[in-house]
N, C-alpha and C positions, 0 to 999 in steps of 0.2 A: 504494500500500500504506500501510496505516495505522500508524502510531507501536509498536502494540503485535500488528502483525497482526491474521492472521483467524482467529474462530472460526466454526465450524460447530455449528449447534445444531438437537437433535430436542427436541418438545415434544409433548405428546400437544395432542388438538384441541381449542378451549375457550375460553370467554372468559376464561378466568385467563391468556390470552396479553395480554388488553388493554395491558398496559403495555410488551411486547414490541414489539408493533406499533406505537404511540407513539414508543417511544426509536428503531424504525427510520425512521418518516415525519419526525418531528421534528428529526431528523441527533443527537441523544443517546450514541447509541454512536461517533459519528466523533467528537461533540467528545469523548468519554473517550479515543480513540484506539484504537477497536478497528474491523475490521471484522465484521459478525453477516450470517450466513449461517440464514436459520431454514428447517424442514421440519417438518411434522407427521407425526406418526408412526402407523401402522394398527392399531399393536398393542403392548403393551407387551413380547412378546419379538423384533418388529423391534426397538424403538429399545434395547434392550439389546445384542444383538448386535453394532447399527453403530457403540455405543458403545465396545463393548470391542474391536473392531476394526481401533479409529481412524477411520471415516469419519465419523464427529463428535467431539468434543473435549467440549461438555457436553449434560446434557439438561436439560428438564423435568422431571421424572417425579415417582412417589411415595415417599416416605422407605421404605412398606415396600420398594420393588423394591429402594433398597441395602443393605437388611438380608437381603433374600431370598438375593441373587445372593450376597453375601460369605459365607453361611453355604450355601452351597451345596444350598437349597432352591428356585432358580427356577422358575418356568414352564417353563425349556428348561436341559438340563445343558452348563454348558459346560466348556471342556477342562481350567480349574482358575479355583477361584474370585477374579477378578476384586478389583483395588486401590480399588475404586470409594469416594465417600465424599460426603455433601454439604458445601455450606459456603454456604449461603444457605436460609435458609425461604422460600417464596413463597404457601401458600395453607394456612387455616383448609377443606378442601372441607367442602360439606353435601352430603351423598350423598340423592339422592331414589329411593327405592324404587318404578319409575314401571311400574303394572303396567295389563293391557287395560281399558277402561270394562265389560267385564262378570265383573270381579274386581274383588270391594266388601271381600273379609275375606282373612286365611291362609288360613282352610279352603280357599277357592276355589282357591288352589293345590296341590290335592293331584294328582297322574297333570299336571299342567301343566310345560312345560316353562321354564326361567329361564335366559338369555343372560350373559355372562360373558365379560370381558375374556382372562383366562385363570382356573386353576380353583385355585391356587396364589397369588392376589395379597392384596396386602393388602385392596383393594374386596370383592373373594370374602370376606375373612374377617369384613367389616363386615356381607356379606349371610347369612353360615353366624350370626352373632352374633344379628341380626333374626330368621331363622329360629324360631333355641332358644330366642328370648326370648319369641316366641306360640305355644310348644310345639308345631314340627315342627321334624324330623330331615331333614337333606339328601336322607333315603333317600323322603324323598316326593315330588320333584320333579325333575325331569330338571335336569341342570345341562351349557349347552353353553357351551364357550370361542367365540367370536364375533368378539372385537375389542376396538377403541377405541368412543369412546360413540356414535361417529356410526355405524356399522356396526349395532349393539347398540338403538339406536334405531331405525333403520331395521328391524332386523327386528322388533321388538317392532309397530311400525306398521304394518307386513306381516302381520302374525298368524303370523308366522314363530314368534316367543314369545311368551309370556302376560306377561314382565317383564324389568325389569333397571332395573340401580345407574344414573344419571346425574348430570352437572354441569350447571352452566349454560353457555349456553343451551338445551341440548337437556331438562330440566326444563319450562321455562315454554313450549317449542314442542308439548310433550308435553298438558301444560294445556290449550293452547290447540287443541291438536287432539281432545279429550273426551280422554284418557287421567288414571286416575287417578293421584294418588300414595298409597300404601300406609300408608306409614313415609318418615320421614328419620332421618338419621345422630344428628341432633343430638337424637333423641328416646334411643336409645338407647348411644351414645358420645358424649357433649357435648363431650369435648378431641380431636381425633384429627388429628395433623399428617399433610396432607395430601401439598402438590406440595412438593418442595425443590428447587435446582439441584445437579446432581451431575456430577463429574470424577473421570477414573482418579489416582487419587495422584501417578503415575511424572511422565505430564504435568504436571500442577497446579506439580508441584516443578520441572522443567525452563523450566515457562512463568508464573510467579507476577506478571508485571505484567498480562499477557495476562488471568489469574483476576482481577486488582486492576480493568483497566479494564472486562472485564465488568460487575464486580454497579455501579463505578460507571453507565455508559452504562443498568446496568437500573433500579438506586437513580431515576436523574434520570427515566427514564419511567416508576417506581412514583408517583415526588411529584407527578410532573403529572397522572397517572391519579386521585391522590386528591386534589388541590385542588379544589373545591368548583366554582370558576367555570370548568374546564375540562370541565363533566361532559357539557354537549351537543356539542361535539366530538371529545370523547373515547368517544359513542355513536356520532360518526359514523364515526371509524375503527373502533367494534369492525363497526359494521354493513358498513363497506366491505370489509373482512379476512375476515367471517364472513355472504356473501351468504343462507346459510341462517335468518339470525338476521329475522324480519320485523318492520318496526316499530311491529307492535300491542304485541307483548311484547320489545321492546329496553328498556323501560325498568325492568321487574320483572327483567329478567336485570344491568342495570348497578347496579341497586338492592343484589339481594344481591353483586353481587363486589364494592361499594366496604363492604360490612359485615364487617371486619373476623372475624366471627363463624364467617361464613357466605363467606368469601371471601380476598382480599389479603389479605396483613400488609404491616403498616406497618413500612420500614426492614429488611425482611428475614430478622425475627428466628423463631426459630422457638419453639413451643408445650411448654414442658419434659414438661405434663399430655397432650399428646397424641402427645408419643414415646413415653410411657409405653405408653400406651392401643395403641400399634401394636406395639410389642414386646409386649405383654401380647396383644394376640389371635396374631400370630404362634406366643408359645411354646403358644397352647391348638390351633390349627388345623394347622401345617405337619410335613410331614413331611421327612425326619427330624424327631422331635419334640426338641426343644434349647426350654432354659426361659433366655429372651430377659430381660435387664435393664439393663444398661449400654452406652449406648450411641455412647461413646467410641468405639469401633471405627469407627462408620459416619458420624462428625459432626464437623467441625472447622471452627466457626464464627472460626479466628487471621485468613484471608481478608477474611474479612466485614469484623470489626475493624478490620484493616489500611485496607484501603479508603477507609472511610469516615475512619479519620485523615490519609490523605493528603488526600483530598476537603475 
């Protein structure tokens, strides 16, 4: 057993794990003195559930889900709203709007159907935003909850759907199999914080070295993920972790995760303009409708901080 114990971690699927799988191959997390247990998650109202359950301790996920769950708009109602809160940034996403090679415009999606993590998430409200921004209304398009990206892609390349939101890699495999892209995120939300790490309060507060040697053991496989000279082994683990990833397009997919832009952040810190931006499509899209601004409730970067002072 490690110094600071074990956590257990869900993470939706994706190369924004790159640095995850690093600090695990590289022994990172042992020398912070943690041990990291990872799983990928199928859907973002799995890894909420086993979140707040306790059968994991933190996740991956997207800053809207802790704003979702705490104001008690989720995907799935649960018995009261959840202490959940992040305390780490981890991803810049650029959401690619990746729809079939014989959808060239919007119009083409009229009577078409569009795949969806769930129909209540932040992603959904990045796609309801594209929508209204080429003047159509949700009410033209079927909209199905589906999954995680890998499901969501898969039926998109099924002709299951005409579309859906992705990351990478499943972006550049999408390319690479003729499928177009539509829109991206950053044509029409240029700030939008994406993944952050998040814990239930109660824990966090019970186990704060546990929270400390995490983001270190994650810090030390962010910095190696972005040094420069590690970058073709650090393909080789995302490729070895992520066998769907082929390596005509591993390199366009480790491109955009090491651009800050379009990917990691450096040091963990998160995007002030794009908490904004996800509170702000929340309060215009979710139901109960509640007009989102402050968001202290769902962020306490003291963690973070800490951390890296003791580091």
């Amino acid at each position: 057993m490690s110094r600071f114990g074990k956590v257990d971690l869900i993470c939706f699927p994706g190369a924004p794990n790159l640095p995850i799988f690093a600090a695990l191959e590289l022994g990172l997390f042992s020398a912070a003195g943690i041990d990291v247990r990872l799983e990928t998650t199928p859907s973002s109202i799995y890894q909420i559930e086993n979140l707040v359950n306790g059968e994991f301790q933190i996740a991956g996920t997207a800053f809207d889900n802790v704003v979702a769950y705490r104001e008690g708009q989720g995907a799935v109602q649960l018995a009261e709203p959840p202490d959940l809160f992040a305390f780490m940034g981890a991803t810049r996403i650029e959401l690619s709007f990746v729809v079939a090679p014989n959808i060239q415009t919007y119009a083409d999606l009229r009577g078409r159907s569009i795949a969806l993590d769930a129909l209540a998430t932040g992603f959904a409200f990045v796609l309801y935003d594209m929508l209204e921004k080429a003047g159509l209304s949700t009410d033209v398009c079927e909209l199905a909850p589906v999954g995680a990206t890998p499901k969501r892609w898969e039926s998109v390349k099924s002709g299951e759907h005409a579309g859906t939101l992705t990351i990478e890699p499943f972006t550049s495999i999408a390319i690479a199999n003729g499928f177009n892209v539509l829109q991206t995120s950053l044509e029409t939300v240029p700030n939008y914080q994406g993944g952050v790490f998040a814990a239930g309060r109660a824990w966090a507060v019970e186990h704060p070295d546990s929270v400390d040697a995490f983001i270190r053991g994650y810090l030390a496989g962010l910095d190696w993920t972005l040094t420069p000279g590690n970058y073709e082994a650090g393909k080789d683990i995302l490729l070895a972790n992520m066998p769907a990833i082929k390596p005509g397009v591993a390199d366009a997919v480790v491109t955009k995760l090491l651009n800050p832009a379009t990917g990691l952040t450096p040091g963990g810190q998160v995007d002030t303009a794009g908490i904004e931006t996800v509170l702000g499509l929340r309060s215009r899209y979710a139901t109960p409708s509640k007009r989102l601004s402050d968001p202290s409730p769902y962020l306490d970067l003291s963690y973070l901080q800490r951390a890296k002072e003791v580091d």
